[in-house]
N, C-alpha and C positions, 0 to 999 in steps of 0.2 A: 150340381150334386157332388162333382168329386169334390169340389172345395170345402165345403161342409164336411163331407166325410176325414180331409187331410187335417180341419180344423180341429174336431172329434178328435182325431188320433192322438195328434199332439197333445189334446187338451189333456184325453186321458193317458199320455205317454207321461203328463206332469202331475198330475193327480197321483199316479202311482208311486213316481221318487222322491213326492211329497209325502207318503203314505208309509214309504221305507224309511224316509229321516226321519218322521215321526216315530216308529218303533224304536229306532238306533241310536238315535240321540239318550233318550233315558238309559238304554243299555249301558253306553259309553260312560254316563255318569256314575251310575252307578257301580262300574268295573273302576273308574278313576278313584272312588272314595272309599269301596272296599277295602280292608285290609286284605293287603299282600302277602302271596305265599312266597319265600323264600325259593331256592332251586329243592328237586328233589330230594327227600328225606334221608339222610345217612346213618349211621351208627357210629357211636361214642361210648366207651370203656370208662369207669372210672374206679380205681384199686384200691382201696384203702383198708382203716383195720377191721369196718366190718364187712368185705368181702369186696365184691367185683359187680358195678349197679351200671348197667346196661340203659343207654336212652337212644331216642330217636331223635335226630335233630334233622332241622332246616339248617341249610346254609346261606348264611350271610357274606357274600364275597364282594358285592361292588359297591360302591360310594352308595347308590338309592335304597339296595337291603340294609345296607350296616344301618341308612339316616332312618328308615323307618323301622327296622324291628318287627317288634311283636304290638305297635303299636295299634289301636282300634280293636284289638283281641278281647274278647267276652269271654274265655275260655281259654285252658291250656291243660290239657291230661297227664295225669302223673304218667313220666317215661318220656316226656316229650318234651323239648326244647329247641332252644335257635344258638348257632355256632356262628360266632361274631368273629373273622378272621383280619389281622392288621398286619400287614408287613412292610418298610423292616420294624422289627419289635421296637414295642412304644411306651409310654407312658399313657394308658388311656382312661378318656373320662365319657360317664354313661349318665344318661338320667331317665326320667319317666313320664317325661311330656307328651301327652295321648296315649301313653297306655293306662288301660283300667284293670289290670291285676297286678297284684302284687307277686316281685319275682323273687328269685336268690338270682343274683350275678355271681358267678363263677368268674375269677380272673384268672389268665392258664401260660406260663411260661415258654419258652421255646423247647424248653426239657421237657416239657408234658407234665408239669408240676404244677399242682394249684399254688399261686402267689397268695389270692386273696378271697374272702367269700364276704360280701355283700347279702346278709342276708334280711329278707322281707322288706322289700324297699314298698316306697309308700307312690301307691296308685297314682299319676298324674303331677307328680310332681319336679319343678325345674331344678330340685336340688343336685348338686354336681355327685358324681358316685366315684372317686376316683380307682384306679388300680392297686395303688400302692407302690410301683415300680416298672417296668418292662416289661410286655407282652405282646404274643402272638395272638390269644386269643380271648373271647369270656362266652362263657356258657350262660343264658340264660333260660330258667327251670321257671317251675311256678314254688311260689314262695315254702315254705318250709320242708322243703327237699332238702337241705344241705343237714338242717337239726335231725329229720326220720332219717336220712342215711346215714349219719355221723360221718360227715363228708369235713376234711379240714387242711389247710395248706399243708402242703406235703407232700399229700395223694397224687398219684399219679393217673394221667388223663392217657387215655392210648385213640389216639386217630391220628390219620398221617398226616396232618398239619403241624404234627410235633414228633421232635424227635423221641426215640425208641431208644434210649442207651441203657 
């Protein structure tokens, strides 16, 4: 009898972490394929001549946020964006391979000055976006936020990723 019984146990000791990979495994994939949330949300200033337009951003700081973005995104709320940080300032190039909306890229100076705006780029595509010149960082919005705010190089961006002079 006990052997029976010890056979039992184990059987159902494997049944069970059979039962839990079973659950976890689709978990797992499905967290792996999901689009990624950035670190927690910040706030971003940006001044210009019609006023002072306030967003919420994700931060993109390390090699895997900046490669993925806003990619797999089905949605993006006006107010709300992804702060792409590069340092030391660079020349940089974006494009829109697996993302399905359309954004404005904000390109953003060391001075906290827009460089460049990329605006309405085209959903999924490998074409190159570049900066225009040197930067710390790019704001990316959902697409014609830079036309409704009359957002244009100049403007000056305020979060402490850039200097305040």
């Amino acid at each position: 009898m006990a052997l029976v019984g010890e056979r039992s146990a184990r059987w159902a000791d494997r049944l069970g972490r059979a039962a839990a990979l079973a659950l976890l495994v689709p978990l797992l994939l499905i967290a792996a394929w999901a689009p990624s949330r950035a670190a927690d949300p910040d706030t971003l200033e940006i001044a210009g001549k019609t006023g002072v337009h306030v967003f919420s951003v994700e931060l993109a700081v390390t090699e895997e946020q900046r490669g993925r973005g806003l990619m797999f995104r089905r949605s993006l709320p006006e107010g709300r964006g992804m702060l792409f940080k590069f340092e030391p300032d660079q020349n940089v190039t974006m494009w829109m391979h697996n993302t399905y909306i359309s954004l404005d890229m904000i390109f953003i100076r060391s001075d906290g000055r827009i460089q460049r705006i990329a605006e309405n780029t085209t959903p999924e595509s490998d074409r190159i976006i570049s900066s225009g010149g040197p930067v710390r960082g790019v704001l990316e919005v959902i697409a014609g936020t830079a036309r409704k705010l009359g957002l244009a190089p100049g403007d000056r961006v305020a979060h402490p990723w850039f200097d305040q002079r």
